[in-house]
N, C-alpha and C positions, 0 to 999 in steps of 0.2 A: 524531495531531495533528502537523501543520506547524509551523514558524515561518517567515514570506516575509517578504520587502522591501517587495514590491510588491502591490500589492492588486489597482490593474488589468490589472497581469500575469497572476498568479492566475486570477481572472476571464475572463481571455481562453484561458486555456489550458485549464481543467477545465471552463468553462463552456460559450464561445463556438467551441472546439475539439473537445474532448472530447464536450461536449453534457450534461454530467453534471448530476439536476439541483440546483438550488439550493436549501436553505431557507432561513427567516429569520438574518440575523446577530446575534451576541450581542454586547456592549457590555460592559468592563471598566472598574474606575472607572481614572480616566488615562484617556491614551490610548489602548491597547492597545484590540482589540476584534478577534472572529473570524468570520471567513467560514464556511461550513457548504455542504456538498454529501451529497448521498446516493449513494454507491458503492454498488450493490445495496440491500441492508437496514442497510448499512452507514453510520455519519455518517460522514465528512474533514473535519475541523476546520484551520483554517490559521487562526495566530493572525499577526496583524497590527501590528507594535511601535512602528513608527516611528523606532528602534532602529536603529543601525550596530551589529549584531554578525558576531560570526565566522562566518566560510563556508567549505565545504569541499565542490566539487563530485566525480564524477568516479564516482558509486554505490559497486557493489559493491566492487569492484576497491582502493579506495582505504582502506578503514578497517572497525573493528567495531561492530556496531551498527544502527539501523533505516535499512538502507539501499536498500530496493525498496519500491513500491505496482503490484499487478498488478492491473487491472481485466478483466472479464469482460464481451463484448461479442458482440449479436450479427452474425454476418458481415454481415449486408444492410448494418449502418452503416461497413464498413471503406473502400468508397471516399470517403463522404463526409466522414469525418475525415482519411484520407491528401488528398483535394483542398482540406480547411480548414487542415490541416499547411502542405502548399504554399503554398496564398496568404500562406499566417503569416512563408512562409521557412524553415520549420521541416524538418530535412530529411527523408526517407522510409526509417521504418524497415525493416532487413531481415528478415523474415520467414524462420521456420522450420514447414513442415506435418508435424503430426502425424495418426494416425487409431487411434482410441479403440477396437483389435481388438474388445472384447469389447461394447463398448455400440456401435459401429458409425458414430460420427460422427467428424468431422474437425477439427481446431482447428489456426489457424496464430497464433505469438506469435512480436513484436517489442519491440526495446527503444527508446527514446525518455526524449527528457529535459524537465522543465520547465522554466521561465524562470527558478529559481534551481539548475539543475543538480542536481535531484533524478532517479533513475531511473525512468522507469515501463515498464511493462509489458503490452503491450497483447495482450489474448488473444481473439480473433477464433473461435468458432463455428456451427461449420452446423446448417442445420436442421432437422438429426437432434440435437441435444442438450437434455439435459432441463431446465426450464424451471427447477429449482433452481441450476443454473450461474452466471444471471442475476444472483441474491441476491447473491452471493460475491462479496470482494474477499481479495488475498492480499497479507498483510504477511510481505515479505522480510528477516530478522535474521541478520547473520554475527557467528559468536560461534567464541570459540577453546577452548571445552570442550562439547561435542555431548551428554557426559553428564550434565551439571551442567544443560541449559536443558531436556532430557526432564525429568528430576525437577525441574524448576522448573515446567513446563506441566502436566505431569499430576500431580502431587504437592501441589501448591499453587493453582496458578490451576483445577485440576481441567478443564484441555481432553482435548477424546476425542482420541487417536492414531490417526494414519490411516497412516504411515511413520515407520517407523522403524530398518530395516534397509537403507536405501540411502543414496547421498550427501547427498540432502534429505530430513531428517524434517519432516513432517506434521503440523498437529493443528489441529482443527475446533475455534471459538470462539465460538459463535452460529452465524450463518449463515454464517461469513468463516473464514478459514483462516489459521493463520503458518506459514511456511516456512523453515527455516534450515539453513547449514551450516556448515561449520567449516574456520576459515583457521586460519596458524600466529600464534601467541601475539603476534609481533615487529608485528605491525599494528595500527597505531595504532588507537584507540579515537576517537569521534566523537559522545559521548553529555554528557547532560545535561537541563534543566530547557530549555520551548519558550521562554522568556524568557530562554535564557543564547548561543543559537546560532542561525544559520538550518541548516531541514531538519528531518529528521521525529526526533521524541524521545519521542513519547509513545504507547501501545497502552493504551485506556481500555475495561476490563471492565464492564460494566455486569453486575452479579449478584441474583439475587434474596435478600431480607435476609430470614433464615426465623430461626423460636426453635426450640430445640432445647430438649424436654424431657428428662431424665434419671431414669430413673423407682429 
């Protein structure tokens, strides 16, 4: 979950850009009310305030907390968003290729900003990757204890680990993924309720609600 300024910003950038698609928007009593996109199987909610609140651009780099959205894409679309970049003004990410030794396909990812200087992530593969790639979206969190957010994920939100013994641990949440690593303590924090800041604040679990009998 987002919190934007701008709505036709928004819309221009994850829609009219990105090409992401849309669902219906949801309505809050006030004014408030949220835009909605499907990243893979994934919803992107951006709530809408009308609200002068506080800003903090600059991603990762700058503070602790939900500060990437990595989208999975596949390469055929990568010219035509870098030339809707373009037209937009928007400048052209630099790309890095990687190739996936063992499953045999190649994937190049850039980084790129939205129109309230949030960071995304743009991960571009070929036509060798598997068609669950697609589903996925990956939420970037930098946190200053790497210990404390594994036994938070898998201890409590109960996500499967995918890494965990290198610089970014891993873990699988549905079909999407979070990602995190660990800065030093001294970095500011950049968290909060979507209605207190603009930028992303919010990672919404959806769980199945089961009884548990005890015999």
């Amino acid at each position: 979950v987002f919190s934007v300024t701008d709505a036709d910003a928004t819309t221009k950038f994850y829609g009219d850009i990105l090409g992401l698609k849309r669902i219906p928007d949801i309505d809050f009593p006030g004014d408030p009310y949220m835009i909605r996109y499907m990243g893979g199987k994934s919803e992107i909610k951006f709530i809408v305030t009308g609200a002068d609140l506080p800003k903090m651009e600059g991603g990762v780099g700058k503070a602790r907390g939900i500060r990437l959205l990595a989208f999975m894409l596949p390469g055929s679309e990568r010219a035509g968003i870098l030339e809707r970049m373009k037209s937009a003004g928007l400048p052209e990410p630099s790309f890095t290729e990687r190739k996936n030794e063992s499953a045999g396909y190649t994937y190049r990812y850039g980084m790129t900003y939205d129109y309230d200087g949030n960071q995304i992530e743009l991960v571009f593969f070929d036509e060798g990757a598997p068609k669950e790639k697609f589903n996925q979206v990956q939420i970037g969190c930098i946190v200053s204890d790497m210990a404390a957010m594994d036994e938070f994920l898998a201890n409590v939100i109960g996500a499967t680990p995918l890494v965990t013994d290198e610089r970014i641990h891993r873990y699988d949440i549905g079909a999407s993924q979070v990602k995190f690593w660990q800065v030093n303590g001294d970095l500011p924090t950049w968290v909060g309720g979507p209605l207190a800041k603009v930028g992303m604040y919010l990672i919404q679990f959806a769980v199945r609600d089961e009884v548990v009998h005890v015999l």
